[in-house]
Backbone as JSON Lines, residues from 0, in Angstrom:
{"i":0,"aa":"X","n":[0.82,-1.19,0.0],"ca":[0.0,0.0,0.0],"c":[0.87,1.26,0.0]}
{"i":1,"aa":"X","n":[1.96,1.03,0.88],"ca":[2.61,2.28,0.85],"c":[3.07,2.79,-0.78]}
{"i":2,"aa":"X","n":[3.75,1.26,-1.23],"ca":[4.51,1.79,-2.68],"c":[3.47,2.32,-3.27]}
{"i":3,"aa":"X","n":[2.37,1.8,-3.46],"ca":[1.44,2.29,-4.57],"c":[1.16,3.85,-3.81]}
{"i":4,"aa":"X","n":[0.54,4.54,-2.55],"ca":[0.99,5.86,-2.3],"c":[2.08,6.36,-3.23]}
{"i":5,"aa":"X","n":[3.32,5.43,-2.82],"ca":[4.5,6.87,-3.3],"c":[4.31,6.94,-5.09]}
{"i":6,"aa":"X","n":[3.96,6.01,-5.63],"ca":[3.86,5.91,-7.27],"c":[2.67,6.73,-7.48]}
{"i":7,"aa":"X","n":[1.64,7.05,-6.95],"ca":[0.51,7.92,-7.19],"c":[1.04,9.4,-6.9]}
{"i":8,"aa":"X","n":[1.86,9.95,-5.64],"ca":[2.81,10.55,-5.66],"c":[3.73,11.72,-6.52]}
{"i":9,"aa":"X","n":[4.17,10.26,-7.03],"ca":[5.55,10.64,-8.08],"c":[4.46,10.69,-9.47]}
{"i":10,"aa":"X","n":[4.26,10.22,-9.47],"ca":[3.26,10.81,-10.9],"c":[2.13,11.99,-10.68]}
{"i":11,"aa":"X","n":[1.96,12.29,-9.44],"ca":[1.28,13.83,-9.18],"c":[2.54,14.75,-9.96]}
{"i":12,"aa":"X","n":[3.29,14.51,-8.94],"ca":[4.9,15.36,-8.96],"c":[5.28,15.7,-10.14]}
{"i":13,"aa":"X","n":[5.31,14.65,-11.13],"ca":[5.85,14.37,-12.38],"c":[4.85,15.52,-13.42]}
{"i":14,"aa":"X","n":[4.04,15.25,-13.42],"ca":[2.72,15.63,-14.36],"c":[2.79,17.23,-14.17]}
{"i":15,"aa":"X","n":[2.98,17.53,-12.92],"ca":[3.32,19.22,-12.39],"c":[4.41,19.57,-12.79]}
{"i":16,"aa":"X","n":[5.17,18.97,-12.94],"ca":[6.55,19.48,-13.21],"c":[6.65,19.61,-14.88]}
{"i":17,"aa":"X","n":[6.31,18.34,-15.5],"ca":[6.37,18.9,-16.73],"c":[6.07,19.98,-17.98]}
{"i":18,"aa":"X","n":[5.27,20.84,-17.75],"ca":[5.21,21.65,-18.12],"c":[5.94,23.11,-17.79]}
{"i":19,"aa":"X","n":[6.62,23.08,-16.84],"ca":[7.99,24.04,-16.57],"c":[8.6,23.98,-17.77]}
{"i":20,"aa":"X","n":[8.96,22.81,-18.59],"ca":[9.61,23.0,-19.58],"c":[9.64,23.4,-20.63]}
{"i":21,"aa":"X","n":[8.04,23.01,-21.3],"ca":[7.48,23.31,-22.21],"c":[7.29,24.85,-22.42]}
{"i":22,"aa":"X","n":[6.94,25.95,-21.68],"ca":[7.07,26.94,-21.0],"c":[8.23,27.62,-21.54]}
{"i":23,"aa":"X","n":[9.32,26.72,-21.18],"ca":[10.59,27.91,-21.42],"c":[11.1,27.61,-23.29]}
{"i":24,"aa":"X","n":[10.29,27.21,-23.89],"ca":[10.54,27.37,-25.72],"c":[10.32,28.85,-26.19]}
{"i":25,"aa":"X","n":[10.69,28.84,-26.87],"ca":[10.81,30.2,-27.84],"c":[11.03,30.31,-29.26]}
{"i":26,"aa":"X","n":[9.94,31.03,-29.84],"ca":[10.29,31.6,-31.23],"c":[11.77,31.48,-31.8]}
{"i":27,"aa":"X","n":[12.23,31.13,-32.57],"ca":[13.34,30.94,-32.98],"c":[13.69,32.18,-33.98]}
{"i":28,"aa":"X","n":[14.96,33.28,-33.97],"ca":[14.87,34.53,-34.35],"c":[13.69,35.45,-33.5]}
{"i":29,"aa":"X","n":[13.6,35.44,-32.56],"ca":[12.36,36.27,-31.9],"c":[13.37,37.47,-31.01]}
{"i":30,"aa":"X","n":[14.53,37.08,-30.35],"ca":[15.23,37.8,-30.17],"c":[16.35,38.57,-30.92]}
{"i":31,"aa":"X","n":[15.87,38.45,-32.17],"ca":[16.85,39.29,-33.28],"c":[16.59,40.5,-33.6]}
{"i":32,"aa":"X","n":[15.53,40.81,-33.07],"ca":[14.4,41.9,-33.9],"c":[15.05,43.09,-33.47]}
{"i":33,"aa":"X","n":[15.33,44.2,-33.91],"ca":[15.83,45.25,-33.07],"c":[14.68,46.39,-33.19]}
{"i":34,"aa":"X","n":[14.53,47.15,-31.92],"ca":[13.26,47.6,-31.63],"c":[12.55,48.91,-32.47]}
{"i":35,"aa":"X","n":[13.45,49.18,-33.53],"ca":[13.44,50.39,-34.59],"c":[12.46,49.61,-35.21]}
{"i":36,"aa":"X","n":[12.28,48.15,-35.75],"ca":[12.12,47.67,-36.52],"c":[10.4,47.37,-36.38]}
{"i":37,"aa":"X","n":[9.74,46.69,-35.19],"ca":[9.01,46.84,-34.88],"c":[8.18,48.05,-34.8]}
{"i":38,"aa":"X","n":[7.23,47.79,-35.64],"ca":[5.89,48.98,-35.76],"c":[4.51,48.78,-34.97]}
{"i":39,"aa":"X","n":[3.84,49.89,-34.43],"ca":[2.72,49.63,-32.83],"c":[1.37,48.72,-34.17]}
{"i":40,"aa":"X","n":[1.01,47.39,-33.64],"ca":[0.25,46.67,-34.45],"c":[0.39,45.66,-35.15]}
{"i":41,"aa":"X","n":[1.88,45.41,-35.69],"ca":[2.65,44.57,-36.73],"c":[3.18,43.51,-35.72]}
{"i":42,"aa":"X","n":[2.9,42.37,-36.01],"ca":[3.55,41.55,-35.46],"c":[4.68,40.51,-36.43]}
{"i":43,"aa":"X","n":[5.89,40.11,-35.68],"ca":[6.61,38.93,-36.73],"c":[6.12,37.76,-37.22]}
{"i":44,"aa":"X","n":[6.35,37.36,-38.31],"ca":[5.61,36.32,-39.05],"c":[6.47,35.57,-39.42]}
{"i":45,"aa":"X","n":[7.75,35.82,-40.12],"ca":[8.85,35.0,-40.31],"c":[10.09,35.58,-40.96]}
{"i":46,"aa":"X","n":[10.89,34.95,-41.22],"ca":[12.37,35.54,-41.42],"c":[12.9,34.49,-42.19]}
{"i":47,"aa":"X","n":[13.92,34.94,-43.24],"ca":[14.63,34.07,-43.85],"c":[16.31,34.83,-43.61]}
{"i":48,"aa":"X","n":[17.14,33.94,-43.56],"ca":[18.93,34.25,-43.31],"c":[19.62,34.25,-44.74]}
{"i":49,"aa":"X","n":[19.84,35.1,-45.51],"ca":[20.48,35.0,-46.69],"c":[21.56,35.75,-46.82]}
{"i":50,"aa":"X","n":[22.22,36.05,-48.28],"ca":[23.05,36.9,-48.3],"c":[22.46,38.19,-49.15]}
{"i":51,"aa":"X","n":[22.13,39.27,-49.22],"ca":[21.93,40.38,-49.77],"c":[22.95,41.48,-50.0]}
{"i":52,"aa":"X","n":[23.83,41.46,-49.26],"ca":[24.75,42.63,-50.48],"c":[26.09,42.11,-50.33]}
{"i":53,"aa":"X","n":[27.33,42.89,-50.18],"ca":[28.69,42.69,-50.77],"c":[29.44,42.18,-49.78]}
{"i":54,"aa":"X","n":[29.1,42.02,-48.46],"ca":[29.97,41.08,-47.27],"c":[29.22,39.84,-47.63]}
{"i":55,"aa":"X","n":[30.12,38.59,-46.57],"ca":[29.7,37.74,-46.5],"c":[28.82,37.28,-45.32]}
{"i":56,"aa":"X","n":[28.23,38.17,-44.45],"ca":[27.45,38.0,-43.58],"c":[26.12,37.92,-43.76]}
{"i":57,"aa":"X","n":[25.51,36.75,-43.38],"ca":[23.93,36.96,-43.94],"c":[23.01,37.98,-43.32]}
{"i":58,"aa":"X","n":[21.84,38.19,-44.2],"ca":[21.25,39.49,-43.38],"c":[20.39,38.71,-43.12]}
{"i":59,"aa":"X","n":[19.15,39.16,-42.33],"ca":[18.07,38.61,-41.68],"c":[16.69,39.73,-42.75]}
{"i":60,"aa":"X","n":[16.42,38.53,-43.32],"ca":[15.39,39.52,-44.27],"c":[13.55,38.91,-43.39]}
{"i":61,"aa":"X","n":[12.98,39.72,-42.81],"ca":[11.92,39.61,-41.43],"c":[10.88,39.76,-42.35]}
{"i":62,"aa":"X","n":[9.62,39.61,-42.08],"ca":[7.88,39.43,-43.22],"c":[7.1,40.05,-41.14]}
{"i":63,"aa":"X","n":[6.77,41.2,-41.07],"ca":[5.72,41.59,-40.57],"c":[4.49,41.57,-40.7]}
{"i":64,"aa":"X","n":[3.06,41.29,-40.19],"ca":[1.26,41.46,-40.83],"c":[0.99,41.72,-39.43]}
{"i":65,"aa":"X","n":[-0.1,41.81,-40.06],"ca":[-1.6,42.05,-39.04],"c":[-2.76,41.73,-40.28]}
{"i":66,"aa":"X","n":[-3.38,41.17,-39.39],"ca":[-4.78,40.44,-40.07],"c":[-5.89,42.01,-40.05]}
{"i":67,"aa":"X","n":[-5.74,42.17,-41.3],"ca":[-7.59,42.86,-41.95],"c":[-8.79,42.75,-42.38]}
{"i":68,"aa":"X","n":[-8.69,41.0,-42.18],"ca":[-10.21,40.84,-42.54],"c":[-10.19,38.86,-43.03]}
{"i":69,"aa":"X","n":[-11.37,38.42,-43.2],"ca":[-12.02,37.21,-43.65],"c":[-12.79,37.34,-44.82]}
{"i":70,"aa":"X","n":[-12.23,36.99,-45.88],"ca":[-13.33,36.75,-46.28],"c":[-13.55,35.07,-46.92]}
{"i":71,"aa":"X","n":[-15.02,34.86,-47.51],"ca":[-15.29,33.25,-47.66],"c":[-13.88,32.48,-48.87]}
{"i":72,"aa":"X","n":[-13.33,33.35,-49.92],"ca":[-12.35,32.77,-50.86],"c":[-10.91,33.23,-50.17]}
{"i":73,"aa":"X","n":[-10.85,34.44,-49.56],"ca":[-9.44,34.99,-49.2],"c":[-9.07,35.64,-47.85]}
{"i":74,"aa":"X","n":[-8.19,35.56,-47.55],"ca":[-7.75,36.85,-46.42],"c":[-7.14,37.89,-46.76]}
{"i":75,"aa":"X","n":[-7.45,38.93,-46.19],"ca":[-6.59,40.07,-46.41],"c":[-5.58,40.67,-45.16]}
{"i":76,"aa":"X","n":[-4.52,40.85,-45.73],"ca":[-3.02,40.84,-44.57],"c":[-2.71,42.21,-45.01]}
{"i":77,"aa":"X","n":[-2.06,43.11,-43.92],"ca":[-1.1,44.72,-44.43],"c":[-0.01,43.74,-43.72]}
{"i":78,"aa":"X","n":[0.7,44.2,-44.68],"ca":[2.4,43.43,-44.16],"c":[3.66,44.93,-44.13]}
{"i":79,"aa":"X","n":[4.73,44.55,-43.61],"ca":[5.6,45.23,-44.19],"c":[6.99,44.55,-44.12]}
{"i":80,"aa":"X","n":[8.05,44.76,-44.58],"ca":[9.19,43.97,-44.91],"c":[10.82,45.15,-44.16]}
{"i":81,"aa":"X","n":[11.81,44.15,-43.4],"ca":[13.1,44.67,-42.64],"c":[14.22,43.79,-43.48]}
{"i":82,"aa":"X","n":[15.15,44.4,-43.42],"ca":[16.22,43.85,-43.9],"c":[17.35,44.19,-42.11]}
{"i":83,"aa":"X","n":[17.72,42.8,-41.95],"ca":[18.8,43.44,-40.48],"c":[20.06,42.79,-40.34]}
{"i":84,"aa":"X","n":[20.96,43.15,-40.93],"ca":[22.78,42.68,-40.71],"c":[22.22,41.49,-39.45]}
{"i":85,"aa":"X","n":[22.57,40.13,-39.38],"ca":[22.31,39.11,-38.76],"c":[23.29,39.39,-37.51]}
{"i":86,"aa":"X","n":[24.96,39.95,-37.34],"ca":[25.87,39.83,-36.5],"c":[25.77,41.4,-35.71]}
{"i":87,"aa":"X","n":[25.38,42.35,-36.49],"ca":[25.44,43.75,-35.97],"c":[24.05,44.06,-35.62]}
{"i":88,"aa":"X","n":[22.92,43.58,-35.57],"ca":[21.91,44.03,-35.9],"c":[21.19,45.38,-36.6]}
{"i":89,"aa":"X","n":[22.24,45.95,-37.15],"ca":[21.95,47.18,-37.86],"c":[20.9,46.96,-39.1]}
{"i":90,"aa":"X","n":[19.46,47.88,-39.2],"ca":[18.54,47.75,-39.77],"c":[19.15,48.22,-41.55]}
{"i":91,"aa":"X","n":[19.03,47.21,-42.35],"ca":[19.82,48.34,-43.79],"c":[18.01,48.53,-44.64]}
{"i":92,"aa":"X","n":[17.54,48.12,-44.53],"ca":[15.93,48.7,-45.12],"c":[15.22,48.27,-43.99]}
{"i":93,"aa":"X","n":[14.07,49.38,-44.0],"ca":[13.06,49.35,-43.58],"c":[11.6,49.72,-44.61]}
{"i":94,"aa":"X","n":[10.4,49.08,-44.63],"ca":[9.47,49.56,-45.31],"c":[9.04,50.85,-44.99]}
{"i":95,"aa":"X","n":[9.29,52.01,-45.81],"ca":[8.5,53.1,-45.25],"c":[7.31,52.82,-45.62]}
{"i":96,"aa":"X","n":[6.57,52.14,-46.65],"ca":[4.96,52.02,-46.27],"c":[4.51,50.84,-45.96]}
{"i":97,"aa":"X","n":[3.31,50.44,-45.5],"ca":[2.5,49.17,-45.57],"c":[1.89,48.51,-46.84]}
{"i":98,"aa":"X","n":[1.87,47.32,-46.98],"ca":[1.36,46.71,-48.19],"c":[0.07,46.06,-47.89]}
{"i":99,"aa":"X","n":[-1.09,46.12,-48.4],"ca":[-2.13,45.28,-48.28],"c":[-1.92,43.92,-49.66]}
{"i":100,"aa":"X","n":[-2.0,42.8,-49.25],"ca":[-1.83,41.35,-50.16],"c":[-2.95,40.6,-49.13]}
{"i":101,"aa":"X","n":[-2.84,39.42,-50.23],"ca":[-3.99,38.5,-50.0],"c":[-3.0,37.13,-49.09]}
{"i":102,"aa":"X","n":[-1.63,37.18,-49.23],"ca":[-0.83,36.15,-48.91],"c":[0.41,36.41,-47.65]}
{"i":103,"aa":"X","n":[0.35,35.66,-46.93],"ca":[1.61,36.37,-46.39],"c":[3.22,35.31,-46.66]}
{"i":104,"aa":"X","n":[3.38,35.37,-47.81],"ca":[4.73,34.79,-48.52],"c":[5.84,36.07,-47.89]}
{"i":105,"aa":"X","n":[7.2,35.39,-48.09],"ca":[8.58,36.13,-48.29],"c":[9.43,35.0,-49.03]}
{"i":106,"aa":"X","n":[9.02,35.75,-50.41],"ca":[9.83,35.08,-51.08],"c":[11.23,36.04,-51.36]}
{"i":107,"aa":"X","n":[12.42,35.25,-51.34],"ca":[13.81,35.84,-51.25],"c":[14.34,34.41,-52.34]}
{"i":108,"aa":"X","n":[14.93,35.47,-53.16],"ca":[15.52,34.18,-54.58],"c":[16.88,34.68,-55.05]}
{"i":109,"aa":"X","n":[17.38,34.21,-55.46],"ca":[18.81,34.84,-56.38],"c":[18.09,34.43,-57.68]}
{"i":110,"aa":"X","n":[17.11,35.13,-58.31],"ca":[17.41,34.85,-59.54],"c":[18.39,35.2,-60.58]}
{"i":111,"aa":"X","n":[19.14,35.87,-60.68],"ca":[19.69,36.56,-61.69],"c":[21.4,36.27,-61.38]}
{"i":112,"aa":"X","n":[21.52,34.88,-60.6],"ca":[22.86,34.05,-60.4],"c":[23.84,34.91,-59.77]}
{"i":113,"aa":"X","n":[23.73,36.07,-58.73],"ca":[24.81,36.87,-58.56],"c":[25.88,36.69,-57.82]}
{"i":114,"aa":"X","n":[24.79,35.74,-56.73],"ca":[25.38,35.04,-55.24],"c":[24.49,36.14,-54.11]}
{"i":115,"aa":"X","n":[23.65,37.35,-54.77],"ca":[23.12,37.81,-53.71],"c":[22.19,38.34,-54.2]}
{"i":116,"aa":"X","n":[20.92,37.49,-52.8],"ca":[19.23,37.23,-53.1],"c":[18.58,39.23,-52.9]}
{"i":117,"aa":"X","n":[17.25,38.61,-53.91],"ca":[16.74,39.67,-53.92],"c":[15.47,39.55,-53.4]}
{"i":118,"aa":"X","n":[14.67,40.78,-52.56],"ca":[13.15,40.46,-52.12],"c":[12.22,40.45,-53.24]}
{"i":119,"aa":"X","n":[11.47,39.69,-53.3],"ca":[10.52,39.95,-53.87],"c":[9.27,40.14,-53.63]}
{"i":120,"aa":"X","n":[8.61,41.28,-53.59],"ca":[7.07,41.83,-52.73],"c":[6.17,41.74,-54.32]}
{"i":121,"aa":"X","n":[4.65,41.33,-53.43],"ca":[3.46,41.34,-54.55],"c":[2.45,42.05,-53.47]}
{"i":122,"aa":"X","n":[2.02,42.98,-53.73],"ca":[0.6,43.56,-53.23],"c":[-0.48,44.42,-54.2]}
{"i":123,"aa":"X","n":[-1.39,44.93,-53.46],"ca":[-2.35,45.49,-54.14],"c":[-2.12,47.16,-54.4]}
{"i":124,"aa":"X","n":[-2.37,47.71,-55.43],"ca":[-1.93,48.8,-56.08],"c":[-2.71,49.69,-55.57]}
{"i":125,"aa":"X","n":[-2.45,50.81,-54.6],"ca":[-2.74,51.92,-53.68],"c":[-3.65,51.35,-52.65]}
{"i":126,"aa":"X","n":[-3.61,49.96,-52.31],"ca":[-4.31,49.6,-51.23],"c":[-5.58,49.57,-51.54]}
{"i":127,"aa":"X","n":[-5.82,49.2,-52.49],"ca":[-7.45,48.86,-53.03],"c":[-8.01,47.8,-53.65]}
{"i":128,"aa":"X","n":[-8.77,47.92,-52.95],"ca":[-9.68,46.25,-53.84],"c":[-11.25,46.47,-54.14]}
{"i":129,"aa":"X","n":[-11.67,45.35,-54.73],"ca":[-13.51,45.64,-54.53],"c":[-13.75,43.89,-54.23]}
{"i":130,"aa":"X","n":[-14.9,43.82,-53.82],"ca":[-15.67,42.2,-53.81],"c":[-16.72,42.58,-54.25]}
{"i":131,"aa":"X","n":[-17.9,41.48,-54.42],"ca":[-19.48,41.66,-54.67],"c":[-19.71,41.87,-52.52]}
{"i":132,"aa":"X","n":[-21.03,41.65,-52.97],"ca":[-21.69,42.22,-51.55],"c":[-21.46,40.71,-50.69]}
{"i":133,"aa":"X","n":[-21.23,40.05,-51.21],"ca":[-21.62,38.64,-50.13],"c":[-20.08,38.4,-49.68]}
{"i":134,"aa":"X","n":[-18.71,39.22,-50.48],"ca":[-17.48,38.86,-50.51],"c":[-16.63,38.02,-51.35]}
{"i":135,"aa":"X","n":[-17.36,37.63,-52.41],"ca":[-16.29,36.89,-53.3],"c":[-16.16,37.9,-54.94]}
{"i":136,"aa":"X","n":[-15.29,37.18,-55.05],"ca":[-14.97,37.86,-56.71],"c":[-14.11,39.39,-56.54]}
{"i":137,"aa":"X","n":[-13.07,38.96,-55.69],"ca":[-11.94,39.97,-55.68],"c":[-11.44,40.71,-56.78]}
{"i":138,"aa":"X","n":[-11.16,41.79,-56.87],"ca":[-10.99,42.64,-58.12],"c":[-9.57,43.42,-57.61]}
{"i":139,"aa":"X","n":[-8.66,43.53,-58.15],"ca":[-7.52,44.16,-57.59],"c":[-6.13,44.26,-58.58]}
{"i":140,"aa":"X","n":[-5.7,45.63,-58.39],"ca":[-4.47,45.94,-59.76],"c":[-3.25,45.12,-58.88]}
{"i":141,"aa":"X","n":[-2.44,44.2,-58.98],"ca":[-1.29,43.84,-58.16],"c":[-0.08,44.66,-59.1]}
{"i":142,"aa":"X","n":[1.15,44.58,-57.69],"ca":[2.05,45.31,-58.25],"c":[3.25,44.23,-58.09]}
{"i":143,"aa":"X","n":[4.18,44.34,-58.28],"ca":[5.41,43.59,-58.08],"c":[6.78,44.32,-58.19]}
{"i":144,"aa":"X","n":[7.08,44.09,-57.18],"ca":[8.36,45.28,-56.66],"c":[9.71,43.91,-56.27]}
{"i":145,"aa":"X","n":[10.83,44.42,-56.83],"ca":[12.08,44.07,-56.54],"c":[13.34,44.88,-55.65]}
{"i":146,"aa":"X","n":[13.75,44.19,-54.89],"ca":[14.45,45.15,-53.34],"c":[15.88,43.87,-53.83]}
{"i":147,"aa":"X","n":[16.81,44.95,-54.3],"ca":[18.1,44.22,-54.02],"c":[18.78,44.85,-54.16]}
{"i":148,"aa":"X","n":[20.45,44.64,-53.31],"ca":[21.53,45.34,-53.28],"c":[22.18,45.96,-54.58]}
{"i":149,"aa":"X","n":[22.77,47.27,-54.95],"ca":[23.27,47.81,-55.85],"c":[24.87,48.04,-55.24]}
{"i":150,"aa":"X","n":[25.06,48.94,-54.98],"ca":[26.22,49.22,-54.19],"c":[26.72,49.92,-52.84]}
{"i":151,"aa":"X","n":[27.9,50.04,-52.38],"ca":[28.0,50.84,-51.15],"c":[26.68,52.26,-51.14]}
{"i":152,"aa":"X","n":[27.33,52.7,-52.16],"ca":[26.77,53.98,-52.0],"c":[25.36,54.1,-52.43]}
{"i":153,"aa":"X","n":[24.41,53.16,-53.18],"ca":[22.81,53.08,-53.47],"c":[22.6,51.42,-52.91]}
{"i":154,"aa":"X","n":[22.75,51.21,-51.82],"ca":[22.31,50.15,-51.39],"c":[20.98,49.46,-52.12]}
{"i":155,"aa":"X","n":[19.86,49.77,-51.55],"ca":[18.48,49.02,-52.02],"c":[17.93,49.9,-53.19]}
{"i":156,"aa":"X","n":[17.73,48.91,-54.18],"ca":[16.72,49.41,-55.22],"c":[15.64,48.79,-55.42]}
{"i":157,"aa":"X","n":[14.96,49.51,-55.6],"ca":[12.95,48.85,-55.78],"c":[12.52,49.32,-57.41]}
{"i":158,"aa":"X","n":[12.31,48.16,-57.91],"ca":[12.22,48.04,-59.23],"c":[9.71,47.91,-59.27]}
{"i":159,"aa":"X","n":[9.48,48.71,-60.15],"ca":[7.93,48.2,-60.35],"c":[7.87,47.31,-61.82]}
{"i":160,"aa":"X","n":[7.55,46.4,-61.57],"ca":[7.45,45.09,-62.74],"c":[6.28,45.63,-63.22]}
């Protein structure tokens, strides 16, 4: 009788304790963010580690949103996009505006074989859309913008496709 006490016990004990651990996980890159970067509303969504300009240190290219809405075919997201030296944390772009899109992608590619990736953003053209009345049948001009390193002295260029 006693053992079976202490085994009822140790499995109280056990069952309490385990979740102390679970507890102490964390976002992975959550402490990279440097606080310039963060805007009141925007929360982090994800990050990719690449190389973007002429060192060999990868930068931390970050995907910010906040949710604007439901609808029955789509969602609508305002995002905005950071570029942050991975070892210095020094911010080298920041979005000065917000983007409204239907997706929250960060796509980052080398297309053009250089050895250093470029962003690639898709959103809606002055932040406008239409639906019918019930919400489907999205209507919207998209734009497509390119963010990649040029040189010391013109770092980021934004190309409209």
């Amino acid at each position: 009788m006693k053992r079976l006490f202490y085994l009822l016990l140790l499995m109280c004990l056990c069952t309490k304790a385990s979740p102390q651990f679970k507890v102490t996980l964390h976002r992975e890159g959550y402490d990279k963010i440097p606080p310039e970067v963060q805007k009141n509303g925007f929360w982090f969504q994800k990050s990719v580690l690449v190389n973007m300009d002429n060192d060999n240190i990868p930068d931390d290219v970050m995907l910010f949103g906040r949710d604007l809405g439901h609808y029955p075919t789509f969602d609508l997201f305002e995002v905005y996009y950071a570029i942050v030296d991975s070892y210095t944390l020094e911010v080298k772009y920041l979005s000065t505006d917000t983007y409204i899109t239907d997706s929250m992608d960060l796509i980052v590619e080398d297309r053009n074989n250089d050895g250093k990736y470029e962003l690639y953003q898709k959103y809606f053209k002055d932040k406008s859309y239409s639906t019918d009345s019930r919400g489907y049948n999205l209507k919207v001009s998209r734009c497509y913008d390119r963010i990649e390193w040029i040189t010391d002295s013109e770092i980021i260029k934004k190309k409209h496709k």
